[in-house]
C-alpha beads as a LAMMPS data file, in Angstrom:
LAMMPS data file: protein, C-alpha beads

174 atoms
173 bonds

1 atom types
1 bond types

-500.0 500.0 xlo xhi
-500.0 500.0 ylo yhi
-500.0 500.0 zlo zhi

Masses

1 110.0

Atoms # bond

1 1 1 359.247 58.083 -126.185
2 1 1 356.287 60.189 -125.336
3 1 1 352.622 60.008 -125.850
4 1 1 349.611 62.443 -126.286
5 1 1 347.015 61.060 -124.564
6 1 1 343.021 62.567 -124.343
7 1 1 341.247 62.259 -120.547
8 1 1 338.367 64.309 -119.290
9 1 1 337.735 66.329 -122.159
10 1 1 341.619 67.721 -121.696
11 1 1 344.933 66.541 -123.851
12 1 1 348.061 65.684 -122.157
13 1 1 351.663 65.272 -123.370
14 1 1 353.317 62.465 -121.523
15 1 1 356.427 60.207 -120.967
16 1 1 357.567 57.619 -118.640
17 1 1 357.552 58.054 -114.497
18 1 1 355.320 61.565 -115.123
19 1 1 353.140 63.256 -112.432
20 1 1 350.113 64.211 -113.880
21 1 1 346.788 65.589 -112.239
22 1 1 343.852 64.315 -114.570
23 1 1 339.872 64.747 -113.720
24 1 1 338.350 62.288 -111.406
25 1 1 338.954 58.716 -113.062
26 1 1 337.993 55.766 -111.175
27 1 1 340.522 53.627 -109.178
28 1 1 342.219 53.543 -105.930
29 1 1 345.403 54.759 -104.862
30 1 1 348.019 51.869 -106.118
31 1 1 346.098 50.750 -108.846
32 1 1 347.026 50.670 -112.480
33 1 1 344.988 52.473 -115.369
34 1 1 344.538 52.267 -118.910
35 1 1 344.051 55.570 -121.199
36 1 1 342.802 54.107 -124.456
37 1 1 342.778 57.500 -125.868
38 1 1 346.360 57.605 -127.099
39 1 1 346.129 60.888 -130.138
40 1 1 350.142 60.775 -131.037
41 1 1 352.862 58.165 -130.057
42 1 1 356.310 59.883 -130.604
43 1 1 360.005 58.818 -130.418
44 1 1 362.280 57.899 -133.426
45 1 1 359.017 57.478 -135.792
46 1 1 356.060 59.721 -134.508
47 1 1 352.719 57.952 -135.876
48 1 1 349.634 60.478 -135.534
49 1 1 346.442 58.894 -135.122
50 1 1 343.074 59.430 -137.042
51 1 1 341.541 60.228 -134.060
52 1 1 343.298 57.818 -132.167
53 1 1 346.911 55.286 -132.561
54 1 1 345.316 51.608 -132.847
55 1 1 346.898 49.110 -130.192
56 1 1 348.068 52.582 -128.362
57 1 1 347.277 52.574 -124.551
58 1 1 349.177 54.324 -121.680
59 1 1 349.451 52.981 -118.158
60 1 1 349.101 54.858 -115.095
61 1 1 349.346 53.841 -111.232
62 1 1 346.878 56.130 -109.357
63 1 1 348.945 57.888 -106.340
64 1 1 346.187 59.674 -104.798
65 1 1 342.337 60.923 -105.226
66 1 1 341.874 64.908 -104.189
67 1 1 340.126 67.917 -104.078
68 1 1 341.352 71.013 -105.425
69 1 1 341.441 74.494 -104.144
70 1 1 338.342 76.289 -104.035
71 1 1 336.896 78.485 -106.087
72 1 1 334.441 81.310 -105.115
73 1 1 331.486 81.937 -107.539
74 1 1 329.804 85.083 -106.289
75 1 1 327.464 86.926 -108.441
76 1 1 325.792 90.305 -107.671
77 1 1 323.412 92.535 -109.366
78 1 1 323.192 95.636 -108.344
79 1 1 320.699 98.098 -106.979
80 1 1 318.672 94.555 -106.707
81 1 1 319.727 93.136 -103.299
82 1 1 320.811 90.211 -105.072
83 1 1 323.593 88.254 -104.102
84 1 1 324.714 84.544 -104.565
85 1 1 328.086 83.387 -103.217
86 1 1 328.859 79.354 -104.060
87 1 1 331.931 77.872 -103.367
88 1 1 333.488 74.861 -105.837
89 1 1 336.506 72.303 -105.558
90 1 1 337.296 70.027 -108.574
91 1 1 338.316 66.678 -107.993
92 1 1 340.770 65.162 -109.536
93 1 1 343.139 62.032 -109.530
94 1 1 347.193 62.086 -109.325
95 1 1 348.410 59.643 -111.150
96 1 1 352.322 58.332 -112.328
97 1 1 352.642 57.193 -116.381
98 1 1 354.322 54.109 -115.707
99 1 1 354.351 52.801 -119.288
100 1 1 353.715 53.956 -123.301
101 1 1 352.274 50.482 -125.170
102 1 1 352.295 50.093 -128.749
103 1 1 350.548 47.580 -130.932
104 1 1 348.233 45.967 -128.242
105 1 1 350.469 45.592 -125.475
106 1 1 348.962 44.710 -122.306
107 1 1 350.265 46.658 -119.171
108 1 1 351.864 44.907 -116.467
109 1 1 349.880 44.321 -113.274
110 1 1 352.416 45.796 -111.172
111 1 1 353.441 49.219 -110.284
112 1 1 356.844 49.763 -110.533
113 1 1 358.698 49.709 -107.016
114 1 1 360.091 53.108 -106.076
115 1 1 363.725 53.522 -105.575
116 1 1 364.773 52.932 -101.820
117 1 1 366.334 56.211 -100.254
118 1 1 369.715 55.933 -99.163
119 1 1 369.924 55.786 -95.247
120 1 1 372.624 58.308 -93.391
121 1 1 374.514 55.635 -91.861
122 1 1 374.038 56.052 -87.827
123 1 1 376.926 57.697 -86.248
124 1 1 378.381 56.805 -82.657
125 1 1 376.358 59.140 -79.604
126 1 1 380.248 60.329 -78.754
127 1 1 380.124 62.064 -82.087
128 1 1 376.981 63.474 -81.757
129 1 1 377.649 64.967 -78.565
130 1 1 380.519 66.411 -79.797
131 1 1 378.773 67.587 -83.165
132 1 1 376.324 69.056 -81.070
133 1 1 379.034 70.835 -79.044
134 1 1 380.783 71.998 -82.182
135 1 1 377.360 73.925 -83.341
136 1 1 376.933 75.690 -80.272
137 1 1 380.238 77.557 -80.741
138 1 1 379.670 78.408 -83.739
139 1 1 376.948 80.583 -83.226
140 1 1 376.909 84.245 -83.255
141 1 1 377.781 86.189 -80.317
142 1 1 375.488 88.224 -78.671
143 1 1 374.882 91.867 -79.284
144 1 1 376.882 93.910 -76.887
145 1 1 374.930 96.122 -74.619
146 1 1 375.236 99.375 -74.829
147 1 1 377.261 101.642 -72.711
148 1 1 375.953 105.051 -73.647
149 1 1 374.704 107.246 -71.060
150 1 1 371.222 107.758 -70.946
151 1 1 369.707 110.657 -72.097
152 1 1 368.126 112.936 -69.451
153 1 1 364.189 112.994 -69.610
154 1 1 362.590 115.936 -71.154
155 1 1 361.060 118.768 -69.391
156 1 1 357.185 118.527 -68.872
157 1 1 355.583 120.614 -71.636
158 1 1 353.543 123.585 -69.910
159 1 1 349.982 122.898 -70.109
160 1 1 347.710 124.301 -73.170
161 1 1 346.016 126.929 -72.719
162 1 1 342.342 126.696 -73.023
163 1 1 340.017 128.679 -75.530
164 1 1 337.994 128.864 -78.347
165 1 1 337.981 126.709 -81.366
166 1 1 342.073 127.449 -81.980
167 1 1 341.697 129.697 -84.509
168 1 1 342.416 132.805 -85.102
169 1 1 339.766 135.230 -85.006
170 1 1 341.512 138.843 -85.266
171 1 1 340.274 139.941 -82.038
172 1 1 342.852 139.324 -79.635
173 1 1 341.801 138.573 -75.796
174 1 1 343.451 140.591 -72.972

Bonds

1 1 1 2
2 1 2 3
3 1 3 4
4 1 4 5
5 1 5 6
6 1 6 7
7 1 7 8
8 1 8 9
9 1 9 10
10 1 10 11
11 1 11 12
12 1 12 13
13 1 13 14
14 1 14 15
15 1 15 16
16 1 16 17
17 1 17 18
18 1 18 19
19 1 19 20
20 1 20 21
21 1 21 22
22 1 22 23
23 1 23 24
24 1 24 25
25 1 25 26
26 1 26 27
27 1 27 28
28 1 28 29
29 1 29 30
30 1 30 31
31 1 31 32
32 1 32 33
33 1 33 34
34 1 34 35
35 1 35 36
36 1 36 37
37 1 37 38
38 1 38 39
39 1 39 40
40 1 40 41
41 1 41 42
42 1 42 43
43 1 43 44
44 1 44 45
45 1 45 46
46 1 46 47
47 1 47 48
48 1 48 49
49 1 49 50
50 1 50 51
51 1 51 52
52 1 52 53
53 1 53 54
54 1 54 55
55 1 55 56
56 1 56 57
57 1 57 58
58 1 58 59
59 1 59 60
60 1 60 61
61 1 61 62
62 1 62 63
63 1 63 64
64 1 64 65
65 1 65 66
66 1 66 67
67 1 67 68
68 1 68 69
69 1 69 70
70 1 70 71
71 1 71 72
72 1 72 73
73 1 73 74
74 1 74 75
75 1 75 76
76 1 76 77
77 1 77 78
78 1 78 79
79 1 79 80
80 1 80 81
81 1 81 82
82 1 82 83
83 1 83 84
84 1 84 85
85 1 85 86
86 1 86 87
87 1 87 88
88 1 88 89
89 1 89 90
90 1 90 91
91 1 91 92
92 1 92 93
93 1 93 94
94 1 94 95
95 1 95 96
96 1 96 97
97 1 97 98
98 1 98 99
99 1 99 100
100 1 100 101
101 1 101 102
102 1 102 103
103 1 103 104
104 1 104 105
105 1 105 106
106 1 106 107
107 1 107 108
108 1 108 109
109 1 109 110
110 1 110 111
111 1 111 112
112 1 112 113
113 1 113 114
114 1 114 115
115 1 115 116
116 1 116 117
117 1 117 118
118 1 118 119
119 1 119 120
120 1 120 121
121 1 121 122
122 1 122 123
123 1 123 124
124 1 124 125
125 1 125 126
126 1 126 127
127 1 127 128
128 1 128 129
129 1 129 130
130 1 130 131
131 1 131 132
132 1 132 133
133 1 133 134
134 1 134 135
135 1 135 136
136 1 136 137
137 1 137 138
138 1 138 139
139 1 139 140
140 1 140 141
141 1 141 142
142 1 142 143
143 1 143 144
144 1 144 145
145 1 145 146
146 1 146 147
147 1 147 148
148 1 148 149
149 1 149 150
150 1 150 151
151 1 151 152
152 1 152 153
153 1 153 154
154 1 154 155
155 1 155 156
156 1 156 157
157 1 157 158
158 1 158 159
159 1 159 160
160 1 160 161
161 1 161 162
162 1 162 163
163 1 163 164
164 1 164 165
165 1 165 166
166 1 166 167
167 1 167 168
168 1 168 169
169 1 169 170
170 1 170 171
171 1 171 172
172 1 172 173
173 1 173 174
């Protein structure tokens, strides 16, 4: 089941456990939501609202409140010695759908609890010594050094000679 849903002058398509950055809305992080603004529920029998799906609302638990990047305004007219440089970050909220209600449902109070992560179970420290022992012969050997005789150091170039500009100007100097 999804919804369309209208926030902050933007529309959104949206289904369950979605991550969706929205304008600023109020609400602090781990409280649920309400969009009223529910455009199109859709699943087996889509229903298209005129504007809106009565008894439509989609639940959200707010994750965070941010700023976005910035963005660098800078205006110039030339020949004038006119410049204005202005910097702007949005803010906006980060919220998880956590439900789609038809017909006047009322969300539930609760944010859903996140599934717990699976632990690696803790092995014995003889195995990670030995693991650790493992890895270091595994790694590449070093580059061997090289054997090849040196070459023999260049002769000193004879100093230049010192003149004019450098170039040529038909009479030759004797």
């Amino acid at each position: 089941m999804f919804a369309v849903i209208k926030t902050g002058g933007k529309q959104y398509r949206v289904v369950a456990d979605d991550l969706l950055k929205v304008d600023k809305i109020k609400g602090e992080p781990g409280q649920i939501v309400e969009f009223g603004e529910v455009l199109v529920v859709g699943g087996e029998t889509p229903v298209l609202g005129t504007p809106t799906v009565a008894g439509a609302t989609v639940a959200a638990e707010v994750l965070d409140q941010g700023r976005g990047a910035k963005v660098i305004a800078f205006k110039k007219r030339r020949r004038k010695n006119s410049r204005r440089k202005r910097g702007h970050r949005q803010e906006f909220t980060l919220v998880r759908i956590t439900e789609i209600l038809t017909d006047g449902a009322k969300p539930s109070l609760v944010a859903k609890a996140k599934p717990a992560r699976k632990a690696k179970p803790a092995a014995d420290a003889t195995a990670e010594t030995s693991a650790d022992t493992e890895t270091e012969t595994k790694k590449k050997p070093k580059a061997k050094a090289k054997t090849a005789a040196k070459k023999p150091a260049k002769a000193a170039k004879p100093a230049a000679k010192k003149g004019g500009s450098g170039r040529a100007t038909g009479k030759s100097k004797k």
